[in-house]
C-alpha positions as CSV (number, residue, x, y, z in Angstrom):
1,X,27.1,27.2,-9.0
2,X,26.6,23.8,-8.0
3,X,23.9,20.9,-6.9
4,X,23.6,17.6,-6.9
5,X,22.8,17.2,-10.5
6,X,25.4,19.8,-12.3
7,X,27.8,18.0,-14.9
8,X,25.4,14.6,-14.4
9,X,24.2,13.1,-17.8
10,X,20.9,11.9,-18.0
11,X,21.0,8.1,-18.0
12,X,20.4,6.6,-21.2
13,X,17.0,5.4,-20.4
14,X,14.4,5.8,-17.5
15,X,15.0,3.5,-14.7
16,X,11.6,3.4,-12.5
17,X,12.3,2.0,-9.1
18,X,9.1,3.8,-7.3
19,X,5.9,1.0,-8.0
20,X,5.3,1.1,-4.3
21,X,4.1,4.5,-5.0
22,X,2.2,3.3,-8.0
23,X,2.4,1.1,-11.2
24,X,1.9,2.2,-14.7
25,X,-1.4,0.4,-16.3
26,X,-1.2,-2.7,-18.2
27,X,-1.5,-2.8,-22.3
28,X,-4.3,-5.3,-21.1
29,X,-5.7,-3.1,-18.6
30,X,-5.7,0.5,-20.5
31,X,-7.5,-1.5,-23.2
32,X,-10.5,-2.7,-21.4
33,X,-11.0,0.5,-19.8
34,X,-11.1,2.0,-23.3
35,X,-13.5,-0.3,-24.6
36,X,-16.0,-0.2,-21.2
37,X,-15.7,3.7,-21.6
38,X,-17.3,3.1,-25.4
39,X,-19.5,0.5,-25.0
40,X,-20.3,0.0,-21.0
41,X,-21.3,4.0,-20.7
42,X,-24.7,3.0,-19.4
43,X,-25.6,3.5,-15.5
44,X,-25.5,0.3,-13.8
45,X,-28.7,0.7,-12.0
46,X,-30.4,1.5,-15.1
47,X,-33.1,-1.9,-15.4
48,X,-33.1,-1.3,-19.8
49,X,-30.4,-3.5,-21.5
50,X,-28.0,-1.4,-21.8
51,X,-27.6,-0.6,-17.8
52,X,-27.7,-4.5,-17.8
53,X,-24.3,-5.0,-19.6
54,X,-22.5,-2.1,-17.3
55,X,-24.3,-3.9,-13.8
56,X,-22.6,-7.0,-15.4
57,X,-19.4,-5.9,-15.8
58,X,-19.2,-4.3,-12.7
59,X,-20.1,-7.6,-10.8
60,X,-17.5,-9.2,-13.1
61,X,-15.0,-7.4,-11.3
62,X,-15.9,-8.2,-8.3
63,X,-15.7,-11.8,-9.1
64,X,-12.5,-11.4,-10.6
65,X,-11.1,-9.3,-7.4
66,X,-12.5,-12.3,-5.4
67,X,-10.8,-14.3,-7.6
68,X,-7.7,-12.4,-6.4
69,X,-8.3,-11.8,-2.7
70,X,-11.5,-14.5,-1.7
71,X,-14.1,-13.5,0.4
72,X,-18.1,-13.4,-0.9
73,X,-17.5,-11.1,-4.2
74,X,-21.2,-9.7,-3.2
75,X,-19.3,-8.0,-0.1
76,X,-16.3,-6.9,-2.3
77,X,-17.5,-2.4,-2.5
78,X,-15.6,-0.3,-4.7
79,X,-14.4,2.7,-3.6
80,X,-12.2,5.6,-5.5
81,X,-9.3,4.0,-4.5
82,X,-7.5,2.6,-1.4
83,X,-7.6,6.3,0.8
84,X,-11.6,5.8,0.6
85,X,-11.4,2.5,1.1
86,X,-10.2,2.8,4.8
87,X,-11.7,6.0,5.6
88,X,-14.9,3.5,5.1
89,X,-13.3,1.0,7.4
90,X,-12.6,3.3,10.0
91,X,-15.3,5.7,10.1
92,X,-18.1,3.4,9.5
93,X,-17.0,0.3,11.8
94,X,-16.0,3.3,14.5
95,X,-19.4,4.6,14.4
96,X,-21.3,1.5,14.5
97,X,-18.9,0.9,17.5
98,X,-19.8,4.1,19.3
99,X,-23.3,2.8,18.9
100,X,-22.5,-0.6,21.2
101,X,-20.3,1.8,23.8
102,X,-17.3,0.9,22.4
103,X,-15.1,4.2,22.0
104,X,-11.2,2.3,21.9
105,X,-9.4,2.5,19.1
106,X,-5.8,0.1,18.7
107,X,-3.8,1.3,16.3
108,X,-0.3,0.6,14.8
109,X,1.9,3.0,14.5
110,X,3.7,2.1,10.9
111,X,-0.4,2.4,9.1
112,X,-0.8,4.6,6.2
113,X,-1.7,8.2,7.1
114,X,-5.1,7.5,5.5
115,X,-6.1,5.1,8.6
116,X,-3.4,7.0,11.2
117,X,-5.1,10.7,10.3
118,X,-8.6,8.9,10.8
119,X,-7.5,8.0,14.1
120,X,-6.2,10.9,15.0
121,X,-9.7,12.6,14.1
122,X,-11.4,9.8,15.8
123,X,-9.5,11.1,19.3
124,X,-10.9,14.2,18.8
125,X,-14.6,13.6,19.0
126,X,-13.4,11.5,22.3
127,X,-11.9,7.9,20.9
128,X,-9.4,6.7,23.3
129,X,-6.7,5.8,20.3
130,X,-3.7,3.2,21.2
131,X,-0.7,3.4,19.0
132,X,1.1,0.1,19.2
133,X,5.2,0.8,18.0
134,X,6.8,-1.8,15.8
135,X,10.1,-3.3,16.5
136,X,13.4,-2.3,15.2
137,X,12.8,-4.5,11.8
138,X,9.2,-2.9,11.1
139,X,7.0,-5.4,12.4
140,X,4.5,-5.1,15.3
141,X,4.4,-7.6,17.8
142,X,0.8,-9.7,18.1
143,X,1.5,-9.7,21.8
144,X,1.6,-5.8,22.1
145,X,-1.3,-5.4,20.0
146,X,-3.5,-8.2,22.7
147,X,-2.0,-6.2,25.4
148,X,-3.3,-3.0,24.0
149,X,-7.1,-4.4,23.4
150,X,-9.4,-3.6,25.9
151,X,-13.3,-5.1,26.8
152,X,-14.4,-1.7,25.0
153,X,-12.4,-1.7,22.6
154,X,-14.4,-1.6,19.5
155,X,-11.6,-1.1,16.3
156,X,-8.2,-2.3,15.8
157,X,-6.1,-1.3,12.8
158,X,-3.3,-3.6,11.5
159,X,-1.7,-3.4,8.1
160,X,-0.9,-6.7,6.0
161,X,2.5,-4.9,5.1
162,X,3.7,-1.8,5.4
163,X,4.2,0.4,2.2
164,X,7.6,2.0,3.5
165,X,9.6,-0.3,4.8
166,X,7.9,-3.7,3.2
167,X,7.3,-5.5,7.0
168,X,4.6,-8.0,6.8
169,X,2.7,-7.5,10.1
170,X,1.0,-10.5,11.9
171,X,-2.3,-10.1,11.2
172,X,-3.5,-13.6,11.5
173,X,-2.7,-14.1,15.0
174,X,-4.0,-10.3,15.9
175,X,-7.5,-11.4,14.3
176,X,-7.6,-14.4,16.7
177,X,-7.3,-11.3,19.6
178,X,-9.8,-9.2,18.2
179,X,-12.2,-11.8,18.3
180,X,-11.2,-12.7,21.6
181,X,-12.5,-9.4,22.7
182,X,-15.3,-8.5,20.3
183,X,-13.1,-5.9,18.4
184,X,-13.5,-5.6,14.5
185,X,-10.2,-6.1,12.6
186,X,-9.5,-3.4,9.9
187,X,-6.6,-4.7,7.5
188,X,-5.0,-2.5,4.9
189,X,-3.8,-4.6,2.3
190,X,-3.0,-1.9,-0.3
191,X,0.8,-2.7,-0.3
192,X,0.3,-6.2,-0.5
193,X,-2.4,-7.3,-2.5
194,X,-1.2,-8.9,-5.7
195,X,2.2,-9.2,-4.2
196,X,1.7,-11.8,-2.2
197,X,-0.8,-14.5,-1.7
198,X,-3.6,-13.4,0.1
199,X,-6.7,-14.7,1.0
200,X,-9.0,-12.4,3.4
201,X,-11.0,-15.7,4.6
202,X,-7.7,-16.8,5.9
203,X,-6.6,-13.4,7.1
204,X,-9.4,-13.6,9.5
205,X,-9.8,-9.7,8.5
206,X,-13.3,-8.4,9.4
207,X,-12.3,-5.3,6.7
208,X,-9.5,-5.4,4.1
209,X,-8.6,-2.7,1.9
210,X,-7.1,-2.8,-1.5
211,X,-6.4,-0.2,-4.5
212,X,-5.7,-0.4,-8.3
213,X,-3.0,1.4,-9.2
214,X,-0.9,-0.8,-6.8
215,X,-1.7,-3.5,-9.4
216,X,-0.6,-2.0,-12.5
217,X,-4.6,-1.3,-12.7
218,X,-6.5,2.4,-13.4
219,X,-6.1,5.2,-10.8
220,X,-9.5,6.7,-8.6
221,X,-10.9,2.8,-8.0
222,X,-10.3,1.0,-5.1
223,X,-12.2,-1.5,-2.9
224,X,-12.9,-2.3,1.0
225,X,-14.4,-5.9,1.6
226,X,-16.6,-5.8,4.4
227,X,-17.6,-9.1,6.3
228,X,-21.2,-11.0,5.7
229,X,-23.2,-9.9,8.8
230,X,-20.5,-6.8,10.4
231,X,-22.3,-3.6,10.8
232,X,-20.2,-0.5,9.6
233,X,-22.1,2.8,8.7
234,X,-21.1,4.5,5.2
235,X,-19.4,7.8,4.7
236,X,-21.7,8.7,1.6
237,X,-25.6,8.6,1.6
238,X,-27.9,9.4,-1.3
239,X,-28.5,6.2,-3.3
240,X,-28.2,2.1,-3.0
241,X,-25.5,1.7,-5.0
242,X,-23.1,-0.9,-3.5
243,X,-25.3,-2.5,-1.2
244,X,-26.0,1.1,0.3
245,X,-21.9,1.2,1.6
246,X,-20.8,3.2,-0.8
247,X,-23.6,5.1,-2.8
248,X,-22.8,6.9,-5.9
249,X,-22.5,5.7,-10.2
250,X,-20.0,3.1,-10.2
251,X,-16.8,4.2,-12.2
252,X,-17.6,1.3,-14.5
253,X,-14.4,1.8,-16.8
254,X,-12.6,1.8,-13.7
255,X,-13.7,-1.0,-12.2
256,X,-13.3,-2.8,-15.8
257,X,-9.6,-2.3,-15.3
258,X,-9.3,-2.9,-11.6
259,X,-10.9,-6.6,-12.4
260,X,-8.7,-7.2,-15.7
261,X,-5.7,-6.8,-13.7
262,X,-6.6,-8.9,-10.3
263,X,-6.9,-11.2,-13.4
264,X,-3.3,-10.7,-14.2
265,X,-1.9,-10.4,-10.6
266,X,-3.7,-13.8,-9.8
267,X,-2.2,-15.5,-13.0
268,X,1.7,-14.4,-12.0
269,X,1.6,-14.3,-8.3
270,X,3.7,-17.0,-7.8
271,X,6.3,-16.8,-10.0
272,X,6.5,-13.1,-10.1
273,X,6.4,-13.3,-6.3
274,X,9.8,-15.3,-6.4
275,X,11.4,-13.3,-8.7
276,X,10.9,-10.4,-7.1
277,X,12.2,-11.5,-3.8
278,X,15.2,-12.9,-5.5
279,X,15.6,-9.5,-7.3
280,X,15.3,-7.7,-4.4
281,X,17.8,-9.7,-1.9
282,X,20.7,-9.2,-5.0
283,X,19.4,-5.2,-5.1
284,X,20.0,-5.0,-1.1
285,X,23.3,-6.3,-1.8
286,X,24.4,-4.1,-4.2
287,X,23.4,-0.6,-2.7
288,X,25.0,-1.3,0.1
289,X,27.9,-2.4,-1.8
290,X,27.6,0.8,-3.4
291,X,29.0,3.2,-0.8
292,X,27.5,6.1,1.1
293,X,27.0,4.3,4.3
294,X,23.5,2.5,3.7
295,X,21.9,0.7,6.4
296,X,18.8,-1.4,5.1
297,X,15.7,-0.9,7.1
298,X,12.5,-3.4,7.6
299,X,13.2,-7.0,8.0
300,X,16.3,-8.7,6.9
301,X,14.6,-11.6,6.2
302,X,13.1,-11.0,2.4
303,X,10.2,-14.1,3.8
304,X,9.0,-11.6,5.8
305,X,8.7,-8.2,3.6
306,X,7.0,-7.5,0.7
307,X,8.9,-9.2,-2.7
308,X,11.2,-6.3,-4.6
309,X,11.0,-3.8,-1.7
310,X,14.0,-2.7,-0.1
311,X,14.6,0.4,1.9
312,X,17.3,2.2,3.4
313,X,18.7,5.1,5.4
314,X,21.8,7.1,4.2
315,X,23.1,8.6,7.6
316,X,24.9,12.1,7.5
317,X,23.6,12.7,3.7
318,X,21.2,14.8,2.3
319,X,17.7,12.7,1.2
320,X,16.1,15.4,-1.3
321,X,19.8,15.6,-2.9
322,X,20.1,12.1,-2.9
323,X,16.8,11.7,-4.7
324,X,17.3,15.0,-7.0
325,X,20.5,13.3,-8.0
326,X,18.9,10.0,-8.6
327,X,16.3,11.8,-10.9
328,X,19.0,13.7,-12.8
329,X,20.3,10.2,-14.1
330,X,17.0,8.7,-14.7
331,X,16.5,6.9,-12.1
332,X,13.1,7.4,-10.2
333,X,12.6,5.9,-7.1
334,X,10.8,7.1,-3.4
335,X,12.0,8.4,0.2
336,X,9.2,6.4,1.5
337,X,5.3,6.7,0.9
338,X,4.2,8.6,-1.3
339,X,1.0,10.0,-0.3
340,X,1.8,13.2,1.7
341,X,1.7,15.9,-1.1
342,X,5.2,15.1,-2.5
343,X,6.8,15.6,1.7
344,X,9.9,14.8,2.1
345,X,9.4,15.3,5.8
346,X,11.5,12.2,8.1
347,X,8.9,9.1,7.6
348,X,6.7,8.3,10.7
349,X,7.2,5.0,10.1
350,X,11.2,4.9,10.1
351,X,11.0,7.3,13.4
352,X,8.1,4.9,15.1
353,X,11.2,1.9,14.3
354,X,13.4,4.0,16.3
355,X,15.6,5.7,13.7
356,X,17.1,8.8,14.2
357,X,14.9,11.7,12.9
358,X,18.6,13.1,11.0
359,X,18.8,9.7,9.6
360,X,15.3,9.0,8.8
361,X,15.3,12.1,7.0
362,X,17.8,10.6,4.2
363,X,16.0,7.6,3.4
364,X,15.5,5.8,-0.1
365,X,12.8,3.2,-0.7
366,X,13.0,1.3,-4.2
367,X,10.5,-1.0,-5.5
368,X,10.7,-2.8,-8.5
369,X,8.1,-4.4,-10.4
370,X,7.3,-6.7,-13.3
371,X,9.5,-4.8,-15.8
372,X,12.6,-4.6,-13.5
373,X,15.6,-7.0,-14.1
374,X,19.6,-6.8,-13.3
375,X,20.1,-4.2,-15.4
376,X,17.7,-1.4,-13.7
377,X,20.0,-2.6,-10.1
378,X,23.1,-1.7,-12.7
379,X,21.6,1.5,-13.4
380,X,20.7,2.7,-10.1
381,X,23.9,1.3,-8.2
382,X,26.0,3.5,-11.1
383,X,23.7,6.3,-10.1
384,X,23.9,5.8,-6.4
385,X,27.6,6.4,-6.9
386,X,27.3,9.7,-8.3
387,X,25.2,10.8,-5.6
388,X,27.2,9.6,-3.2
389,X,30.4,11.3,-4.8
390,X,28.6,14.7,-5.0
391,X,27.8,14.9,-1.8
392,X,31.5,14.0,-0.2
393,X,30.8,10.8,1.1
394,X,33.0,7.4,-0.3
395,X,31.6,5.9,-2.9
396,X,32.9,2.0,-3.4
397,X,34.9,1.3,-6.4
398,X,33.0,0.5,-9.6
């Protein structure tokens, strides 16, 4: 009997290559959501003391994600995470659209299924939806999105970078365009926030997206800020919280956490920023140097992709081996995004770039993060090379 992880040892320890999919919590971070769960458990629209303290923290957080991100932290609404958070993008600037007879949707191609799947149920109740391709590299031309807006068109969806492939997308210059022709700008900065500098002021983003666990912050939080003076409709009704967007108790330990560590990201985003691009250039390197055939996909410029992401397609192999194989040693990394119920299904981003559906189907996406160093590239290029082996392909010399 035989598979791709018979006669493999388990590596020595575990090697996790997969924080675009999400980020274990911070010492700092599981701590203060601790202590708000013990001493913050009063509702924050209670008007005694005690719902006081938990209205504080709460706007804390926001501050601190401000801090983080800009904007006016009043128009900062948390969500239960990043999914939420552009479903309330989508959905509620769409309906106030509809509202002003604007019923055309632009949309990239390479957005997370959270904003695609909204689209795509958007076309059903009669949206005319625009999917605007990418290039080759990942990255969707600013020109192709103007040329896709229309005089009704009343939504256009443009991620800051996308989680698969790490392609930061021109979203400055399509803002500019949106205005141009009245169209709100929905921006889904998920994979980038606390990655790289971002200010949503300078984006020119009407709507921008974010979620903790990207951030090494609590999962079920997220946030969408929403521009002083746009008019979106929320999803939820049955209360004011959140200035009547998002209604519902705040998750107050939650959003505790999700402000501690937009603290932390803001306090190393430079430097870890570097590192992780450097880290990530020298990782490229040596996977392809590893055998199997590798071909790195998204830009090859590491300015223009997310720091520490690389990904790649392993042409002729097979992509749930590869990554059973992977596992096996220790080594945990991703085929792509991670939100599709654990599919391992050819990425609609990789076949939107023009890739080969047999290719796309063997694809391997690693991350690193702020505990990765030379030795974790060691790890996976040694287990890369038992993959590669087991499967028949050449592996390079060690």
């Amino acid at each position: 009997m035989s598979g791709p992880g018979r006669g493999v040892a388990p590596a020595a320890r575990e090697v996790y290559l997969d924080h675009a999919a999400t980020t274990p919590m911070r010492s700092e971070v599981a701590q203060a959501v601790a202590d708000a769960g013990l001493r913050l458990w009063a509702n924050p629209s209670s008007v005694h003391a005690a719902g006081r303290r938990a209205r504080a923290a709460v706007d804390g957080a926001r501050a601190r994600l401000a801090g983080l991100l800009g904007g006016n932290p009043h128009h900062w609404v948390f969500t239960s995470g990043g999914t939420e958070a552009n479903n309330l993008a989508v959905q509620g600037a769409a309906r106030a659209a509809a509202r002003r007879g604007r019923r055309h949707l632009v949309v990239s191609a390479i957005e997370h299924h959270s904003v695609l799947d909204t689209a795509e149920a958007l076309r059903r109740v009669g949206w005319q939806v625009d999917l605007v391709p990418p290039g080759p590299d990942g990255r969707v031309a600013a020109a192709d999105v103007r040329a896709a807006l229309r005089p009704n068109t009343g939504l256009c969806c443009l991620m800051v970078a996308n989680n698969e492939v790490g392609a930061l997308q021109p979203v400055r210059d399509v803002a500019e365009a949106c205005r141009a022709v009245g169209a709100v700008l929905h921006a889904d900065a998920v994979a980038a926030a606390g990655r790289l500098p971002l200010c949503v002021d300078e984006l020119g983003a009407d709507l921008l997206s974010v979620s903790a666990h990207k951030i090494y912050g609590p999962k079920g939080v997220g946030a969408l800020y929403i521009r002083p003076g746009l008019e979106i409709e929320p999803l939820l009704h049955g209360g004011g919280q959140e200035r009547r967007w998002r209604p519902g108790t705040e998750n107050v330990p939650g959003i505790v956490g999700f402000g501690v560590a937009a603290d932390c990201a803001a306090a190393e985003l430079a430097a870890e920023g570097q590192r992780l691009r450097a880290l990530g250039a020298a990782l490229a390197d040596a996977v392809q140097a590893a055998g199997g055939g590798a071909v790195p996909t998204g830009p090859a410029d590491w300015g223009q992709r997310i720091p520490g992401l690389a990904s790649f397609v392993f042409p002729g192999m097979d992509g749930e081996a590869l990554l059973v194989s992977l596992d096996l040693q220790g080594v945990r990394a991703g085929a792509g995004s991670a939100c599709v119920s654990g599919s391992l299904r050819p990425s609609h981003v990789l076949l939107a770039m023009g890739v080969a559906p047999e290719a796309a189907a063997a694809a391997l996406r690693v991350s690193l993060g702020r505990e990765s160093g030379p030795g974790d590239i060691q790890a996976l290029v040694a287990a890369l090379r038992v993959a590669v082996r087991r499967q028949g392909a050449p592996a390079a010399a060690p």
